[in-house]
N, C-alpha and C positions, 0 to 999 in steps of 0.2 A: 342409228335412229330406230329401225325395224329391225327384228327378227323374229321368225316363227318357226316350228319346229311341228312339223307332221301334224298342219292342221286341218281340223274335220267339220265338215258342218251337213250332217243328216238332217229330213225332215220324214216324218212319217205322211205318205199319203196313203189312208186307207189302209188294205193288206202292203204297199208297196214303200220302201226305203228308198227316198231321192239322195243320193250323194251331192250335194250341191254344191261341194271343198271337200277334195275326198285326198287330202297327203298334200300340202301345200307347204314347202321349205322356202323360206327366203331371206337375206338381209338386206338391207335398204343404210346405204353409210347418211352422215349428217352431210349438207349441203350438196346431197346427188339431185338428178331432176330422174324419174321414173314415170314412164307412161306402162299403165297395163292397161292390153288391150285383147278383146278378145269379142264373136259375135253374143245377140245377143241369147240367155241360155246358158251361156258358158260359165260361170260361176263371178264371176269380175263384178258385179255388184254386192254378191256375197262378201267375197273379200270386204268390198271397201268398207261394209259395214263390220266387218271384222274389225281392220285394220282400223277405221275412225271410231272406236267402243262402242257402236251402234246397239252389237248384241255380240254373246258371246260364243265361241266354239263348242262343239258338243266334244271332241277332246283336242288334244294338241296344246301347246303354250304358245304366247306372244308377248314381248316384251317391246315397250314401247319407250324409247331415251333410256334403256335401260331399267324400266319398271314393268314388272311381270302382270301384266292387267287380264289376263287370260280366264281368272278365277273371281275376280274380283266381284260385287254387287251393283246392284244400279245406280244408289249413291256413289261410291266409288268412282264407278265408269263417268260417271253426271261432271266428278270435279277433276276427271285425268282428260278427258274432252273441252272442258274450258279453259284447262293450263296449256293442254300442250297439241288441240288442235285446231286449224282454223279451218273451216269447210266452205265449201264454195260448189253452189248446184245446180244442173240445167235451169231448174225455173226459179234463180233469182231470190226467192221467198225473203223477200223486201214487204214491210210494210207499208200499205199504201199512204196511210194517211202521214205517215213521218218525212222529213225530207231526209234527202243524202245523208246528212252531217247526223242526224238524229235516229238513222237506223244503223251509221256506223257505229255508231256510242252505245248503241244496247249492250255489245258487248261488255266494256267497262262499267256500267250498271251493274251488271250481274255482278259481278266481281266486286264491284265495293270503290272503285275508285273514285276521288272527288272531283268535283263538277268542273273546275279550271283544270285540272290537268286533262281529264277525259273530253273537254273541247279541243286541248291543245293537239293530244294523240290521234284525235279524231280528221281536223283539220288535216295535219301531214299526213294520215293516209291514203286521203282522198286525195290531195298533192301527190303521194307517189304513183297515184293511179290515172293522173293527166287532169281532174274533177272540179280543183279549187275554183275553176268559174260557176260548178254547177251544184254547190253546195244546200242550199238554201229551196232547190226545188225539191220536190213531191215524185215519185218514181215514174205517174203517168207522164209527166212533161221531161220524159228522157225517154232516149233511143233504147232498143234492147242494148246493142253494146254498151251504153252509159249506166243501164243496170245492174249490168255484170259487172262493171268496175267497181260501182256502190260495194255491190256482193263482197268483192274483192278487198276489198278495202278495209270493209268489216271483218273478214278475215283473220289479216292483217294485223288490227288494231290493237292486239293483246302482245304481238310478237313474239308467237308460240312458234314451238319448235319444227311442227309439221304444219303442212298445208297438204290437206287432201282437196280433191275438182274432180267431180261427178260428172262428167259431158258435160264441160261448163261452154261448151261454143253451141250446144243440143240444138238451141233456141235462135242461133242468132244465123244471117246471109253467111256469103264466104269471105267477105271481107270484114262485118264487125269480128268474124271468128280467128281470124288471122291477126285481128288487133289485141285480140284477148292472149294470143298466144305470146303475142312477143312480149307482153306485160308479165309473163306466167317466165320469160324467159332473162326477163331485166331481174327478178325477183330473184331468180336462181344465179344470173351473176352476182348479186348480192349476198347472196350464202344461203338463202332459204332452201330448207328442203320442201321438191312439190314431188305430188305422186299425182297425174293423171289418168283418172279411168275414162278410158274410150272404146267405140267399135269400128272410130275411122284411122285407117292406118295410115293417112298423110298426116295427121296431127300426132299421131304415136311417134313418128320419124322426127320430128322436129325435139323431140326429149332426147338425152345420153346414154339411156338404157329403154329397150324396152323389154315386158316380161309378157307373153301370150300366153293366155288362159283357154283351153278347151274343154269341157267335161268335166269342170273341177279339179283339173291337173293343170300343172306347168310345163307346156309343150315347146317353149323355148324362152331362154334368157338371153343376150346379147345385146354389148354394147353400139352403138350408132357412130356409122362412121363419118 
């Protein structure tokens, strides 16, 4: 699903060169669950925007399902982010005034789908995320963990290939975030591939690999026992 190959990401400050991804190798198979974790500073946000075509490398390649998007432009990146990935982010970035069912559909919007089946898509995934009673409300008249399922859901709803989650528990107590997880963890016995970025390493343990980020290095890969 992922691979990358000596990748770089410089930023210029002033007279000084931040290595902020400075040789980053990794593959990531279809239907793994991977948490990379690392404090914060360490480069693990760089990544994810690497990895979800945020922006792109100053050198190195990435290849994403097999499509080398490393090089690619902003259009490009615009329509390999829609097909193949779903994001999911500490703060939710839910529309307030839409309910549930109608910020999960944006996604289908964009894309072009028609209005009965992008109800229908929409519906089940709010169903596979516990929701269907709570479709019909507005984001304020939910819990943070009710929002994060939304989040989630929307995701989801295109049935892309990856799922990237940015501290997606950031926001919530220690119980909606252990809810969030085991939702993150039904998905992955269902085949989805998820990559979690974190800096708490009792949520990183709960994934089947984790990958620790230091200084814009890979300071250890290993699988979870």
């Amino acid at each position: 699903m992922i691979k990358t190959e000596n990748l770089k990401k410089y930023y210029q400050m002033g007279d000084n060169i931040v290595k902020a991804l400075d040789g980053v190798s990794l593959n990531i198979s279809k239907g793994s669950f991977v948490a990379i974790v690392g404090p914060s500073g360490s480069g693990k946000s760089t990544l994810m925007n690497l990895l979800g075509c945020l922006d792109v490398p100053t050198s190195g390649q990435y290849f994403l399902d097999g499509v080398e998007v490393s090089s690619m432009d902003d259009n490009q990146l615009a329509r390999i982010r829609n097909e193949k990935i779903g994001f999911v982010f500490q703060g939710f970035n839910l529309i307030n005034k839409l309910t549930a069912l109608e910020n999960v559909e944006l996604p289908l919007i964009y894309a072009g789908v028609g209005s009965r089946k992008r109800l229908q898509l929409s519906k089940d995934a709010l169903e596979r995320v516990g929701l269907e009673n709570r479709m019909n409300h507005v984001p304020s008249e939910l819990s943070g963990g009710q929002q994060q399922r939304v989040a989630i859901a929307r995701a989801l709803v295109t049935n892309p290939p990856l799922i990237l989650a940015d501290e997606p528990t950031g926001n919530l107590d220690s119980h909606a975030g252990q809810e969030i997880m085991e939702i993150f963890k039904n998905l992955h016995k269902l085949g989805n591939t998820i990559v979690l970025i974190t800096h708490d390493n009792s949520l990183a343990m709960q994934a089947e690999r984790v990958i620790r980020i230091f200084d814009g290095k890979i300071v250890e890969d290993r699988e979870v026992d």
